[in-house]
N, C-alpha and C positions, 0 to 999 in steps of 0.2 A: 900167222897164228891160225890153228884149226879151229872151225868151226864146233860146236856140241852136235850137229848134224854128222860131222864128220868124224867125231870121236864116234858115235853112236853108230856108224856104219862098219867103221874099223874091230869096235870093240861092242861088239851086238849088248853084254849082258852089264852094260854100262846104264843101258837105257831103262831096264829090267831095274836096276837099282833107283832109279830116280821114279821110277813109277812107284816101285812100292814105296819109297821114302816121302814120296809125295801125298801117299794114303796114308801114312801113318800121323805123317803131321797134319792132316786135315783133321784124323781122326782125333789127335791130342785136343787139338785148337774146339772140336765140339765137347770134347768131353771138360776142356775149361772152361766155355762157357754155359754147357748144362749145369753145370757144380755151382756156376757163379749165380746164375740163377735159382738153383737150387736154394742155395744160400738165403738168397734177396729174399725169395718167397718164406722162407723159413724165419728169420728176423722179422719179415711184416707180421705171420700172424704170430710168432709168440710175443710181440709188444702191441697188437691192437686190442684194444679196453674191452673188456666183455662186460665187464658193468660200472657203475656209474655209482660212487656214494658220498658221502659230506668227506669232509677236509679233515677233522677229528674223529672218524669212525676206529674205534680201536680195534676191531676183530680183523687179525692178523690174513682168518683163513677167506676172507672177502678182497683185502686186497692181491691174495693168490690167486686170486680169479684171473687178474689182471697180467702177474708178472708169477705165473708158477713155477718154470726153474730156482727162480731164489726161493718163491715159499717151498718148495719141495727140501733146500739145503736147510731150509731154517728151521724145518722140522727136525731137522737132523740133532740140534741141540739140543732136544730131549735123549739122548743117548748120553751113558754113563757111564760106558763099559770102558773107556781112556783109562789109562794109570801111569804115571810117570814115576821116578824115583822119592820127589818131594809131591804128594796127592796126583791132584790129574781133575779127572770129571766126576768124579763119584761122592755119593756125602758119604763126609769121616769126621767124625767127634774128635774135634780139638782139643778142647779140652781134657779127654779122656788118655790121649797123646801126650800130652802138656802139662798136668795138672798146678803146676806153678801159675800160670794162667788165671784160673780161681783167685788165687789171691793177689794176683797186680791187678785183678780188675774189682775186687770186694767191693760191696756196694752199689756195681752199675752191673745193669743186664746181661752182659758179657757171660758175667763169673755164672749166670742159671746155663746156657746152653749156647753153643758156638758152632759151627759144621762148619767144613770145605762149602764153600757157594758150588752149586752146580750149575749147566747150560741156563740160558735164558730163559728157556721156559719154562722151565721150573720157579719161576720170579715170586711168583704167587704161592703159591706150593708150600716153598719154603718158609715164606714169612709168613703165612698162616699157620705151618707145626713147628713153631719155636716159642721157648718160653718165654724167650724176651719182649714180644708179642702180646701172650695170650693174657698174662697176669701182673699187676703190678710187684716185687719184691714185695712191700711192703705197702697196707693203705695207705699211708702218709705221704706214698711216691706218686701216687697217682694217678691216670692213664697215659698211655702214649699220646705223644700228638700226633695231628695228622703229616705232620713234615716227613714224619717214618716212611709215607707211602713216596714219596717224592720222582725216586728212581725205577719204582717198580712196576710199573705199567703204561701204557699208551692211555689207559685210562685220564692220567694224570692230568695231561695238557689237556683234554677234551673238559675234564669239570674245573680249570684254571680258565680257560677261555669261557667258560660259563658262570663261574660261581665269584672269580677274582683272585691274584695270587695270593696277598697279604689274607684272603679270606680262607683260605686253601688251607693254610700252613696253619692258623689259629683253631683249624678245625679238632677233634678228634680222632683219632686211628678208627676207633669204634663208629666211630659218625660219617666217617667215609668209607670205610669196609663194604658196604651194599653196592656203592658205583663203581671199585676198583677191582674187578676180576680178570682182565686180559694179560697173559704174561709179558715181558716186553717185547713190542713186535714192531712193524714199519713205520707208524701212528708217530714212533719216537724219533724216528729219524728222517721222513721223507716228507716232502710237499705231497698233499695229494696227486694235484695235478701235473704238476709235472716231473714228480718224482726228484727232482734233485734236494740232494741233500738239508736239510735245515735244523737247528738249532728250538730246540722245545721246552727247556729249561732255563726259565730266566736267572737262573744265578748264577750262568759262565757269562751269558750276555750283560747282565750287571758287575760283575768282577771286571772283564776289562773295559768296561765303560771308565769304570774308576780309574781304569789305569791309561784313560785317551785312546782306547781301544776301540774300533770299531767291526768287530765279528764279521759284517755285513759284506765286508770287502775283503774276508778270505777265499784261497784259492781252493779251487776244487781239492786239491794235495792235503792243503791244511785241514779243509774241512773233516775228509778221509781220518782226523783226528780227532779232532773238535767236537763232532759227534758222539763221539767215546768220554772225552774230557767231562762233554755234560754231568756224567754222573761218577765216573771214574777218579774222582777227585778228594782232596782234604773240604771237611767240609761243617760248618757250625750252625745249632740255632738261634737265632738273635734276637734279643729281647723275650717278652714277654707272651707276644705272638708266632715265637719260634720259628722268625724268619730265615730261612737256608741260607745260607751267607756265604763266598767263598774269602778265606782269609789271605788272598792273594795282595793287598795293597802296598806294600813291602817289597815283594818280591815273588819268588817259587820256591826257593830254598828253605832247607828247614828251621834255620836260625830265621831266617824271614817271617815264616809263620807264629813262631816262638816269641818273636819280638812284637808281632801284631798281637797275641792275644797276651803277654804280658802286660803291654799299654792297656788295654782294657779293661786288665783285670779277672778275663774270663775262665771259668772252667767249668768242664761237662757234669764232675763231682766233688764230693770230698771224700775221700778213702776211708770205710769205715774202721782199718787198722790201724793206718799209719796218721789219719788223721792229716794228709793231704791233697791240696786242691787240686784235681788232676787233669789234664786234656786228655781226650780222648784221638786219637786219630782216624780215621775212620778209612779211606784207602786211598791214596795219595799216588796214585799209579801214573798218573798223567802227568805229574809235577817232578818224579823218577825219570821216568821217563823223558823227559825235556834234556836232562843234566847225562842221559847217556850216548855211547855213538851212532846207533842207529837215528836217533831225530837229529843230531849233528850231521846227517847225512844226509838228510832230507826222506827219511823214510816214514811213513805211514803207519799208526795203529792195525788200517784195515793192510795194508799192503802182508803184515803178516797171521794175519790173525782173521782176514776175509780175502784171503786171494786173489786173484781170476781166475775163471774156468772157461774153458771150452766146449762146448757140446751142440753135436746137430749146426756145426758150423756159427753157432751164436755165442760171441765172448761175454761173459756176464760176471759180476761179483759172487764171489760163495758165501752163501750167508749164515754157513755153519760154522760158525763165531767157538772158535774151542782154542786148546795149544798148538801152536805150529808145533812141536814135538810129534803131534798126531799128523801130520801131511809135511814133512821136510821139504819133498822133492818139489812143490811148489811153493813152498816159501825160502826156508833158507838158500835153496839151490840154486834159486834165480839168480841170487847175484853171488852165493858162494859156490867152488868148487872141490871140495872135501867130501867124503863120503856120507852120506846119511850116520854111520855108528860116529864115524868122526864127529861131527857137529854135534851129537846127543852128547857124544862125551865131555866135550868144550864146556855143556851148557851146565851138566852135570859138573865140572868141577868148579866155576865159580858158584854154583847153589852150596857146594859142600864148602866153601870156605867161607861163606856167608852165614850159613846155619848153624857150622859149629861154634862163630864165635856167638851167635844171637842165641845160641840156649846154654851158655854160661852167662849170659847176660842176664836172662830169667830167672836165672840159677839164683843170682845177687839179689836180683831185685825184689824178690820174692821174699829172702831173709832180714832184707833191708825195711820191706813192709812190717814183715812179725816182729823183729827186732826195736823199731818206732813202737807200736804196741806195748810191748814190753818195758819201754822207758814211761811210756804215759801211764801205763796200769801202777810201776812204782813211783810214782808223785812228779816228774821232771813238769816242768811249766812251758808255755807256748814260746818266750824269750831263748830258752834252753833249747829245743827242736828248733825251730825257723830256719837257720843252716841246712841242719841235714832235712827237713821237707821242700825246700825251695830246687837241692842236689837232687831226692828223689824223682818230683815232676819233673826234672829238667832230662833224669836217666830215663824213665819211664815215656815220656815223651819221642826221644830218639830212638829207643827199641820200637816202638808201636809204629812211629813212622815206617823203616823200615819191614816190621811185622806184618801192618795192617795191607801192607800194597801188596797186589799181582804180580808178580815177577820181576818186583823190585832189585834180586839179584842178579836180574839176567839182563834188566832193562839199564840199568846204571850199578855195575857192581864195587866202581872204585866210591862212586859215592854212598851206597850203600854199606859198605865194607867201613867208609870214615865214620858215618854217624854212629854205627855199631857202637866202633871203637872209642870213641867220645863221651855214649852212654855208659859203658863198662867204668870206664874214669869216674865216672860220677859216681853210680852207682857203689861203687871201691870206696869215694870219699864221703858218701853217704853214712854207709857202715861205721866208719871211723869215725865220724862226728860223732853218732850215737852214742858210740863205746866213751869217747870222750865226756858227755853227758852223765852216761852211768858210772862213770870214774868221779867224776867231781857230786856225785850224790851216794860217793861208798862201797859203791861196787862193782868188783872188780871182777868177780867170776865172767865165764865163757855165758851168753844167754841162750837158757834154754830154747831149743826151736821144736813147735809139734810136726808129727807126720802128716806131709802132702804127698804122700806116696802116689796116690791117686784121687781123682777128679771128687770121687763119693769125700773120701779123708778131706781134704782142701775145702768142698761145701760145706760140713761140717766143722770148719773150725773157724769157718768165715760168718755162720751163723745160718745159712739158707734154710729157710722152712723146705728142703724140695718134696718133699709127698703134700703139703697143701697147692704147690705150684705147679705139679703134676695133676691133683685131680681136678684143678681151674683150668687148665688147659685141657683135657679131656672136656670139661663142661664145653668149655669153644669150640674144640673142632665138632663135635657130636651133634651139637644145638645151635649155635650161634652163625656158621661158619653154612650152614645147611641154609638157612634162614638169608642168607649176604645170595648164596647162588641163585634162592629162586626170586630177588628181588630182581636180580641181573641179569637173568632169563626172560623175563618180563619186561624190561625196558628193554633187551636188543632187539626186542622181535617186532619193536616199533622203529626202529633205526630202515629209512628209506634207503634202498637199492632198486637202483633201472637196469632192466640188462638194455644191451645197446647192438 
């Protein structure tokens, strides 16, 4: 066998290659570990603490100090320019879309004013210029409580940890209004100290207590949910004190729900038309979401809906919280392979099969309301209704489920698509009990129905004072809302920060 000496003498420009190949991989080999270093140093300083503040501090843009890639994404939530097929990011009057709307909800706040939610930080924002907020319907109804604030601020947990939950909740909207101005930011979902994930809402932590659950010992994966679940949820006030309660002890399913607050007895209202007790849904997206295939797969709320990102070498969560429709190619693409149009399509046609049958659903239920009106204004008695109002709640119930969730079509669309279809039933056998009603009292004509052509027509015939409840609402944001800011600028400017 020859030597490499002896190749190299034979074949001169043998050696000439091993030299350069030998610089080239020296060169790779530094330029891996300057990169890796690179790296190192770039991870230490964008996670070393630059300051120091309490545990419940809600100002979003203090904990940015510490971890500002994510505050930089989070900011990003204030953007509103997204638009999908079915809304997107932007506010859009529902009801103005809708006007059926109005009158499945007569009676409760809904039917004054409704919008598309936008980004997180808009938390605040938004529940301060809405009327269902600012004014009560009517004096007899009341003011809000303070439960309403529940979801919408880091604020929340900081005067629960201070003031008491049960005291929290009994409070007023107006009577907590002054402490509550931070949109929802870290406060809501991270440990101070050591940033992992935690649970700030004690009514997911008490729902599965009840059900032998103990939160404390979910996995990082699950948490990635659970977090979200806090507020993403079906969700009641209880009692008197208007404790948040989740009506989970049953089950997750929506006959589960149904049968929990049937035992009780409970409901959010009674329909000033129809003269039924109604539940209200309130957005049930986490409990949807459970019953489709993505959480059958072991997928995560954040997995599509907060990424990962890459940058400057540092893997970090996005914490521009929006539609995966607005970033495919890091959400759906990970684990699908279809084209970007493709997958929007996909997502696009169980929304259209969903939507269409849920606004003939509307359609019904809406007539089904005026129609109950109409038997009670001609003399029928409460033995005579009870049928068809028990049908109503039950159809009104499973549209709103459906209705009131976040991409309940997209999250579980076969179960979505059954409760539809279930409500429609009802809502059908609703109608026909009526007419049966007005048959066995003489009359047989077709019942007159008024125009809800639109949102203005439907308030008006549901009775809504709206120009007193518009210039109350003006009084709020003007005066009242002015008055909350500069209490809250006042107290943070006492809130301890060290830099370190």
């Amino acid at each position: 066998m020859k030597s490499i000496g002896n190749i190299i003498n034979e074949k001169p420009w043998v050696g000439w290659v091993l030299f350069f190949g030998t610089i080239i991989i020296v060169f790779m080999l530094g330029l891996l570990a300057s990169s890796i270093i690179e790296r190192r140093a770039e991870a230490v300083f964008a996670y070393t603490p630059e300051v120091e503040h309490e545990e419940w501090d809600p100002r979003a843009e203090v904990w940015g100090m510490n971890y500002p890639r994510q505050y930089e994404t989070y900011l990003q939530t204030a953007d509103t320019t997204f638009t999908s097929k079915y809304y997107g990011a932007a506010k859009i009057d529902v009801l103005a879309n809708a006007p059926e709307l109005v009158v499945l909800w007569a009676g409760y706040a809904f039917s004054l004013e409704y919008n598309q939610g936008r980004g997180h930080m808009h938390a605040i924002d938004d529940i301060w210029n809405i009327l269902r907020t600012g004014a009560p319907m009517t004096p007899e109804d009341g003011p809000q409580p303070g439960t309403c604030w529940a979801c919408k601020s880091p604020d929340v947990p900081r005067l629960m940890n201070q003031m008491g939950i049960a005291e929290f909740y009994s409070s007023t909207f107006a009577e907590l209004g002054p402490e509550i101005v931070n949109p929802i930011g870290c406060a809501d979902c991270h440990d101070a100290k050591t940033m992992q994930l935690q649970i700030t809402r004690p009514g997911l932590v008490e729902a599965f207590e009840r059900q032998g659950k103990d939160v404390s010992k979910s996995t990082h994966q699950e948490m990635r949910s659970l977090v979200c679940a806090q507020c993403h949820v079906e969700y009641y006030f209880k009692g008197d004190g208007k404790y948040l309660t989740f009506p989970w002890d049953k089950g997750f399913k929506m006959e589960d729900m149904e049968a929990y607050y049937g035992e009780i007895n409970f409901a959010d209202w009674t329909h000033h038309l129809s003269r039924t007790p109604m539940i209200k849904a309130q957005h049930p997206d986490y409990e949807l979401f459970r019953l489709g295939v993505h959480f059958d797969r072991g997928v995560a709320c954040a997995d599509c809906h907060m990424p990962y990102k890459n940058q400057g070498g540092v893997k970090f969560t996005n914490h521009h919280i929006q539609s995966p429709l607005n970033n495919v190619a890091n959400t759906c693409a990970v684990c699908h392979r279809e084209e970007t149009e493709k997958m929007i399509q996909n997502v696009y046609q169980r929304q259209d099969a969903i939507y269409q049958t849920r606004s003939l659903l509307e359609e019904v239920l809406a007539k089904a309301h005026l129609e109950a009106k109409f038997a009670w204004d001609k003399g029928a008695n409460q033995k005579q209704m009870e049928n068809a109002l028990k049908l109503i709640r039950g159809a009104q119930w499973r549209w709103d489920f459906v209705a009131a969730s976040h991409g309940a079509s997209f999250h579980a669309p076969f179960e979505s698509g059954r409760i539809i279809g279930l409500g429609l039933e009802k809502a059908q056998e609703a109608r026909i009990e009526i007419a049966r009603v007005m048959a066995s009292m003489g009359y047989s004509n077709p019942i007159p129905l008024p125009d809800i052509s639109t949102k203005e027509k439907a308030q008006e015939v549901i009775g809504v004072d709206i120009k007193r409840l518009n210039a109350e609402k003006k009084v709020f944001l003007n005066t009242v809302i002015p008055q909350w800011i500069k209490i809250a600028d006042e107290r943070e400017a006492t809130y301890p920060t060290k830099n370190l």
